[in-house]
VEXDREN-2710 file (C-alpha; in Angstrom, 1 decimal):
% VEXDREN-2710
k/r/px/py/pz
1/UNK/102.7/78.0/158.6
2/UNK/102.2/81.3/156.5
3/UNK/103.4/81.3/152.6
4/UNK/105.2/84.4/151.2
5/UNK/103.4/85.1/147.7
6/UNK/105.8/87.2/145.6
7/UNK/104.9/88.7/142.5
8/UNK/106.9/91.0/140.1
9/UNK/106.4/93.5/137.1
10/UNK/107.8/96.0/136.0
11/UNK/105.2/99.6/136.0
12/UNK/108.2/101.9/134.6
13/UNK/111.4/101.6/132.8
14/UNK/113.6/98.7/134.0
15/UNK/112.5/99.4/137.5
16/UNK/111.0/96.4/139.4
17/UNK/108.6/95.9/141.8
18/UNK/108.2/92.8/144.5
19/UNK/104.9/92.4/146.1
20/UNK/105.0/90.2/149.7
21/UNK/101.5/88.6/150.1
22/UNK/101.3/87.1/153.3
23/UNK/98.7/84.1/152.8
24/UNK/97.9/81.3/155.2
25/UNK/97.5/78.9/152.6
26/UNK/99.3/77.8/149.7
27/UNK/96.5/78.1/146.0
28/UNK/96.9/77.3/143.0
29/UNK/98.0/81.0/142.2
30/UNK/100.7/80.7/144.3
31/UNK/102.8/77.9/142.9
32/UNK/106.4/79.4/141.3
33/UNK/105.3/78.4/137.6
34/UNK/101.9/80.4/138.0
35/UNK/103.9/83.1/139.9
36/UNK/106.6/83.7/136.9
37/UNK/103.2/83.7/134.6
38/UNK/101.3/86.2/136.4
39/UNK/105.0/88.3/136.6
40/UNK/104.9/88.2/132.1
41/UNK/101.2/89.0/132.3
42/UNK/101.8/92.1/134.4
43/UNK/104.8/93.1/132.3
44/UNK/102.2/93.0/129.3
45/UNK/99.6/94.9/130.9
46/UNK/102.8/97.7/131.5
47/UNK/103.2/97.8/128.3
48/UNK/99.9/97.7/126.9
49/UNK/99.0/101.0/129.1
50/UNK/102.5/102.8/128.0
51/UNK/101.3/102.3/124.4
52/UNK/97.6/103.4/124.8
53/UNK/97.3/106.7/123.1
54/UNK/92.8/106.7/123.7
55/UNK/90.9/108.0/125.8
56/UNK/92.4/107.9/129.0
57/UNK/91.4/105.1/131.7
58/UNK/90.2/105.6/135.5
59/UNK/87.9/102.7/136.1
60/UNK/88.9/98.9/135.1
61/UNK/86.5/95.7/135.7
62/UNK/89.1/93.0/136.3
63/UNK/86.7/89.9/135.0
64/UNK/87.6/86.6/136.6
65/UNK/90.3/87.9/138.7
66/UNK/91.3/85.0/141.0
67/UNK/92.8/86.3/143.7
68/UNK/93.1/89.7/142.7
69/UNK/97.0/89.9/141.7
70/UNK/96.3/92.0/138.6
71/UNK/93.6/94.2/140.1
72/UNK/95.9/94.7/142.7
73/UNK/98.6/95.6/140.8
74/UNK/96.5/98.8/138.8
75/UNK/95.4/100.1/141.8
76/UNK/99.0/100.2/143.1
77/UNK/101.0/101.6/140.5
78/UNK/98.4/103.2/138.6
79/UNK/95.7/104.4/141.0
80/UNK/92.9/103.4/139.0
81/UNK/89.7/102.1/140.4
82/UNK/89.4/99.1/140.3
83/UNK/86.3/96.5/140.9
84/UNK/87.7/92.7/140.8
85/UNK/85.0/90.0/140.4
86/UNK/85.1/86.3/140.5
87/UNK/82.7/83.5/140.5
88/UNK/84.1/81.4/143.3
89/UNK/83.5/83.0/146.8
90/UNK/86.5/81.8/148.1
91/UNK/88.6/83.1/145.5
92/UNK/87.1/86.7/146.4
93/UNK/87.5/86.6/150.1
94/UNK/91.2/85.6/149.3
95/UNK/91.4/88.6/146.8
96/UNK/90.3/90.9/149.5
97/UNK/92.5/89.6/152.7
98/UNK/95.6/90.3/150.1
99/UNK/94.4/93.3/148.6
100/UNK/92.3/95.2/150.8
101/UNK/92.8/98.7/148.6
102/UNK/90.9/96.4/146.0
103/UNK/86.8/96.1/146.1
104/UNK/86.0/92.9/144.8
105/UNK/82.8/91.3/144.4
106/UNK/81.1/88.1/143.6
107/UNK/80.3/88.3/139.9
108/UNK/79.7/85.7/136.9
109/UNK/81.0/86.5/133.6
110/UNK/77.9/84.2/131.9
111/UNK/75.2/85.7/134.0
112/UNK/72.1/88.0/132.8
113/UNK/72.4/89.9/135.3
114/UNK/76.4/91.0/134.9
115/UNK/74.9/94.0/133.6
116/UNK/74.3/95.2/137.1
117/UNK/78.3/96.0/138.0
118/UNK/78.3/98.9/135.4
119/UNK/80.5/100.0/133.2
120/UNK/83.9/101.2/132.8
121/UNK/86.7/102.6/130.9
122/UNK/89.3/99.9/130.7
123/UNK/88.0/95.9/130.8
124/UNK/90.6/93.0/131.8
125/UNK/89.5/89.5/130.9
126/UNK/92.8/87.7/131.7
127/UNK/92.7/83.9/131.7
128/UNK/89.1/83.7/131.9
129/UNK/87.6/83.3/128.3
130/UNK/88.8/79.2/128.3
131/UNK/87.1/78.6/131.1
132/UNK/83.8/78.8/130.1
133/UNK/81.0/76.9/129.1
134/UNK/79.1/80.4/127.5
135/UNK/82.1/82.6/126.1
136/UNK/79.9/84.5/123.7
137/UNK/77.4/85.4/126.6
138/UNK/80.5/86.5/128.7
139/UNK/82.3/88.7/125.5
140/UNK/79.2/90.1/125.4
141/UNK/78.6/91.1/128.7
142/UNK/82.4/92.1/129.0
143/UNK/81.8/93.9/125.8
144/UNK/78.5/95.8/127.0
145/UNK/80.8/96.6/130.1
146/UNK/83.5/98.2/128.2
147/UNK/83.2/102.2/127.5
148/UNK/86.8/101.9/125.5
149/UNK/88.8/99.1/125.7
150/UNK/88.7/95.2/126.6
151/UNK/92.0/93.3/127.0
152/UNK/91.4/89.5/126.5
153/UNK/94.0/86.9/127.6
154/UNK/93.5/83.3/126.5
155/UNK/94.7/79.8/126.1
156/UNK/93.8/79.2/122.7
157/UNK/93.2/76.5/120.5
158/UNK/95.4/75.7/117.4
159/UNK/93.5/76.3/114.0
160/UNK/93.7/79.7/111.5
161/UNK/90.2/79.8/111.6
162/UNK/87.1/80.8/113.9
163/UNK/86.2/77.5/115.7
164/UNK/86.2/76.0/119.2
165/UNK/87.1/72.7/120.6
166/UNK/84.8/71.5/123.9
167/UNK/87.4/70.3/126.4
168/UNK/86.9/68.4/129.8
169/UNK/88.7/70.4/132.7
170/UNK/90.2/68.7/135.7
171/UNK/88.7/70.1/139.1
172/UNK/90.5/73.0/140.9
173/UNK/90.1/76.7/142.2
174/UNK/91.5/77.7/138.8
175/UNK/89.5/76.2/136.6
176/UNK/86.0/76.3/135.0
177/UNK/82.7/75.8/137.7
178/UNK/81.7/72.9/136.0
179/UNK/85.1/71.4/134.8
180/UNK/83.8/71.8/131.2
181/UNK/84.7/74.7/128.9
182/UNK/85.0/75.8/124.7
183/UNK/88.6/76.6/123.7
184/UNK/88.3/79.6/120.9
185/UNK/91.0/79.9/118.2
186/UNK/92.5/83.5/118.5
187/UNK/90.3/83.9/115.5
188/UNK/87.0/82.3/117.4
189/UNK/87.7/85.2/120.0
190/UNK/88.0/88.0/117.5
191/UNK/85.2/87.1/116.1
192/UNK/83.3/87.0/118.9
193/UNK/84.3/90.8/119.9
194/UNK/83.1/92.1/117.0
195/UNK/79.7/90.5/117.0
196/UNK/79.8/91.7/120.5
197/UNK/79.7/95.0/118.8
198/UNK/83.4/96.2/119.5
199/UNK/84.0/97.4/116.1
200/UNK/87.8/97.3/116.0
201/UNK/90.2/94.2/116.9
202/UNK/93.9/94.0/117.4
203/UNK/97.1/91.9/117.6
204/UNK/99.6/93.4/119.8
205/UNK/103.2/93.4/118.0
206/UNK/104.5/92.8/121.4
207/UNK/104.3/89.1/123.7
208/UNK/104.9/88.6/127.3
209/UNK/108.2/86.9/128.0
210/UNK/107.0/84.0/128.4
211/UNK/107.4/80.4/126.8
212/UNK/103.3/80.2/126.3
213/UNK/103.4/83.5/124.2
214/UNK/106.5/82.7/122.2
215/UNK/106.5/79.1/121.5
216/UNK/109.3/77.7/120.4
217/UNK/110.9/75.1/117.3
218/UNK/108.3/72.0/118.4
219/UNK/105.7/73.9/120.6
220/UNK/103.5/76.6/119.1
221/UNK/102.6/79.6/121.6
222/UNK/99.5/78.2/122.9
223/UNK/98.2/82.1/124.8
224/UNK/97.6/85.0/122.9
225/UNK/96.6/88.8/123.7
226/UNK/93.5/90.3/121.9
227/UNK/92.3/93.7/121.9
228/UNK/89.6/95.2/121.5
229/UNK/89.0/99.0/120.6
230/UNK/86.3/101.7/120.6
231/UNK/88.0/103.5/118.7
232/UNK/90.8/102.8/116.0
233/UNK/94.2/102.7/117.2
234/UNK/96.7/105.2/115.8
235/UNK/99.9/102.7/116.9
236/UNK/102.5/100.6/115.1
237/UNK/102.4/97.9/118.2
238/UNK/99.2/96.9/117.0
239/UNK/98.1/94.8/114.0
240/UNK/94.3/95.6/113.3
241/UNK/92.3/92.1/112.3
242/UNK/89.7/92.1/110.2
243/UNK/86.7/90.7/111.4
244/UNK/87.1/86.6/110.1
245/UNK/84.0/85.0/107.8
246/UNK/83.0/81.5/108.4
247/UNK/80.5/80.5/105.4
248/UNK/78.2/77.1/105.2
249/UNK/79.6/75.7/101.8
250/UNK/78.4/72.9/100.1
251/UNK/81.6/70.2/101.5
252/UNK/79.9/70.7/104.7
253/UNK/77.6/67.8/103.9
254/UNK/79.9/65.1/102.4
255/UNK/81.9/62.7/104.5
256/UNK/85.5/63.2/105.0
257/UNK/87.9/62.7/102.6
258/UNK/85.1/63.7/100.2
259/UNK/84.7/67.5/102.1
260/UNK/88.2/68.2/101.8
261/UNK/88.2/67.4/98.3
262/UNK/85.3/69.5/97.4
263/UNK/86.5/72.3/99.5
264/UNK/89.8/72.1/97.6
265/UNK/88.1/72.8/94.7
266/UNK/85.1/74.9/96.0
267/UNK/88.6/77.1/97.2
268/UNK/90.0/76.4/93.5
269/UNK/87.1/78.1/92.0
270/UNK/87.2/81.1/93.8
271/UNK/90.8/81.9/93.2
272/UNK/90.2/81.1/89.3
273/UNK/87.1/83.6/88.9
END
């Protein structure tokens, strides 16, 4: 029995658009909850490209793009071109049956040779970035791949600093190859663009509506937005972010509690002089 895939966003104004995807199976992607996530996403990406005052974009690289809903959706109401890649065969061959308009190719994010798909103006990395076991290799491929901007979408690990937490995955088309990936901090990402050598990094004032953007009284958003920049952004929905330090001190040899007591007053110091 076929499965209806419906996704909507909203390209202009209040003015909505359904998409009818006729699938013979039912994916991951396809489940209501992953459908009303990929709607917010889209709704974002609306915005994002209403805002953009740069240089303006005709090709995008839509990095891990599962089945091809977002490439999809830029080549429809935007006519850009678009190349879709993904590192799971099947996930491509899907993308194509559902967006034939699309081209989408075979392509990993972590490989040496990702230099090979080019480059282009506009760089989508949505829900990718937590599901790797190299994400500094893929930000800078994605980076070397980006003439002027690269959008980055990410579950994100809690912590105000640059750091990353090595998590087990559970298997599925969604997820990492090898079920094993590092979770950045929104901070572990930013830094990470910048030593990619994208020398301006932004917050965007605006969140998807969505409960993993938002949070809410008990539950921190646990997704954020990051953008990166060519050039600087002449806009007030974007917060610029200064590239985050991450010193060796001397607390990093003591046990704990003694490291948080000598950072306390390592961080004491500092503010006194």
């Amino acid at each position: 029995m076929n499965s209806t895939t419906r996704l909507a966003a909203a390209p202009t104004g209040d003015a909505v658009q359904t998409l009818e995807v006729q699938s013979a199976t039912q994916l991951p992607f396809d489940t209501p909850a992953a459908l009303r996530f990929a709607s917010a996403r889209a709704q974002f990406l609306d915005r994002f490209l209403s805002s953009w005052k740069g240089r303006p974009f005709r090709t995008v690289l839509d990095a891990g793009t599962g089945i091809g809903y977002f490439a999809g959706h830029l080549v429809r109401n935007y006519n850009f071109q678009v190349l879709g890649l993904d590192a799971r065969t099947s996930n491509v061959e899907e993308a194509q049956k559902r967006n034939p308009q699309v081209e989408f190719s075979v392509g990993d994010v972590e490989s040496s040779e990702f230099a090979s798909h080019g480059k282009f103006d506009l760089v989508l990395a949505l829900g990718l970035i937590y599901h790797l076991e190299n994400p500094f290799r893929a930000i800078r491929n994605l980076a070397d791949a980006s003439r002027n901007a690269i959008v980055i979408e990410s579950l994100v690990a809690p912590g105000r600093k640059a750091r990353g937490w090595l998590m087990d995955e559970f298997p599925g088309d969604d997820q990492a190859l090898a079920y094993v990936a590092w979770h950045l901090t929104e901070l572990g990402i930013v830094k990470l663009l910048y030593r990619s050598g994208i020398p301006n990094v932004y917050r965007p004032r605006f969140k998807p509506p969505h409960l993993e953007f938002r949070g809410k009284f008990l539950k921190r958003p646990t997704r954020v937005f990051v953008i990166g920049s060519r050039l600087p952004l002449e806009s007030d929905d974007y917060e610029y972010i200064p590239e985050p330090v991450a010193l060796l001190d001397r607390a990093y040899y003591f046990r704990w509690p003694v490291r948080d007591l000598m950072r306390w007053l390592l961080t004491l110091k500092r503010r006194i002089s």
